[in-house]
C-alpha positions in Angstrom: 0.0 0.0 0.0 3.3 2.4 -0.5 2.1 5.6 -1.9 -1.5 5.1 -2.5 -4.4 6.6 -0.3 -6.5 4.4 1.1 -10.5 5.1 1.7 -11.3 3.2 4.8 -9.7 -0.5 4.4 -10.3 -0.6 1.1 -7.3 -0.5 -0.9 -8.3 -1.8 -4.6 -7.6 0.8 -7.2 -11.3 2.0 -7.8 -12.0 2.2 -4.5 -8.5 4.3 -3.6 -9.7 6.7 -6.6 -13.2 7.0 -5.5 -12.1 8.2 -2.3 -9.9 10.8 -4.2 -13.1 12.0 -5.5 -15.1 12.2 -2.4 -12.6 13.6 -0.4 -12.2 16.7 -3.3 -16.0 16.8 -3.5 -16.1 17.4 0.2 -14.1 19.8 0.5 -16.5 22.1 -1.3 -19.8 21.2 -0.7 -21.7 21.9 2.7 -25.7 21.8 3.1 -27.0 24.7 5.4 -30.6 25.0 6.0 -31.3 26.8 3.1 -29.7 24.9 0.8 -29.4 21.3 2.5 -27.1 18.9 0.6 -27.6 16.0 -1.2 -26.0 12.7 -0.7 -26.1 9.6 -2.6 -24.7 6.6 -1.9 -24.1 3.8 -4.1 -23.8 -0.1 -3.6 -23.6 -2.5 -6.4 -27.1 -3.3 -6.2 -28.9 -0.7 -4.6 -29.1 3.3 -4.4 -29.6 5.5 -1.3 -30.0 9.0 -1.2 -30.5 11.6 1.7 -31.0 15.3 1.7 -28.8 16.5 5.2 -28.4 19.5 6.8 -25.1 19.5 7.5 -25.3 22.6 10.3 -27.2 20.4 12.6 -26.4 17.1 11.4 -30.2 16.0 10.2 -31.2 14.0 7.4 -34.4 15.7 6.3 -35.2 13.6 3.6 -34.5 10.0 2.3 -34.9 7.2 -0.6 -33.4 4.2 -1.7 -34.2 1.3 -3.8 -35.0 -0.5 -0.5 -38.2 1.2 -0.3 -41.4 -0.6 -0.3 -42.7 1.1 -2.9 -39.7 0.6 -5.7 -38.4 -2.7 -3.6 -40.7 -4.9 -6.7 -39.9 -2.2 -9.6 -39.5 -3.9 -12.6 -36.1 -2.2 -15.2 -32.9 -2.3 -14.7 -30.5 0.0 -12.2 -31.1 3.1 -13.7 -34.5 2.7 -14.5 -34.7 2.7 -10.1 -32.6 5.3 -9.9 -35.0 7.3 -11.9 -37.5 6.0 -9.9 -35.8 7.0 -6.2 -34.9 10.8 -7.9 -38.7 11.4 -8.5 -39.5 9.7 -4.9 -37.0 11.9 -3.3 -37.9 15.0 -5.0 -41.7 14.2 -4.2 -40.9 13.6 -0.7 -38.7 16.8 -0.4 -41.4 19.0 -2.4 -43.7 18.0 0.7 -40.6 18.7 3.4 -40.4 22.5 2.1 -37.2 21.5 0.4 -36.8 23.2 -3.3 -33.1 24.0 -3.3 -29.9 21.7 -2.3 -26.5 21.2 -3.0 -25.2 17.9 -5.0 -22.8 15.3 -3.4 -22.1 12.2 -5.8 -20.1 10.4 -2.6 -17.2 10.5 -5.2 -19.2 8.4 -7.4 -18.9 9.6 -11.6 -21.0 11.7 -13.0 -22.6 9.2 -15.0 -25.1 6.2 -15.4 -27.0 5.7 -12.2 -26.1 8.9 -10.7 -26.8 11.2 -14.0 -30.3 9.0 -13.9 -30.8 9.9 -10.6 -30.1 14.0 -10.5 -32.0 14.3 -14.2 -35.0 13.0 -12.5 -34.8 15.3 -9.1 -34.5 17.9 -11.3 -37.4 16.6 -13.3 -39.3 16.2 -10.4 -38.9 20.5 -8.8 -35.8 20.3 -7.0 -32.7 22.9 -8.3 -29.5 21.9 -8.0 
């Protein structure tokens, strides 16, 4: 492990790089009250967002593919993921929430988590 960083105890390359990412990410991106941030977290299989405030350390808001509602969705991964950005941005529409700042975990801008932002945006939340 000479000269790499590692994220946590894992040590593969990927992981190693996606905590390069998440680290840089953090260092900008703070959710206040008015603009609460949000987070997503991805597994292999599943998808699980949060909308936090980060100046009282609250999650406001939350949705994943583990939900009731899209646990029996029928498409593929980023079919769900559309699926858990409209839930979230239904579900934050109803918290007061119409504003928040965007924090991929590190994760690309791309597939899943492109799925997921288009439809929160889709569904009234600006980011």
């Amino acid at each position: 492990m000479a000269g790499k960083v590692a994220y946590g105890k894992q040590t593969s390359p990927r992981a190693v790089s996606r905590g390069r990412r998440h680290r840089r990410v953090r260092k900008k991106v703070f959710g206040s009250s008015a603009r609460p941030r949000l987070v997503v977290t991805r597994s292999t299989r599943h998808l699980f967002v949060q909308i936090v405030d980060d100046t009282q350390g609250h999650t406001l808001v939350s949705a994943s593919t583990m939900d009731a509602a899209l646990r029996t969705a029928e498409g593929d991964k980023t079919a769900k993921a559309k699926q858990v950005g409209e839930l979230l941005a239904q579900r934050a529409k109803d918290a007061g929430i119409t504003a928040v700042v965007f924090d991929r975990g590190g994760n690309r801008y791309a597939g899943r988590i492109a799925a997921l932002a288009d439809s929160a945006r889709e569904g009234g939340l600006e980011f």
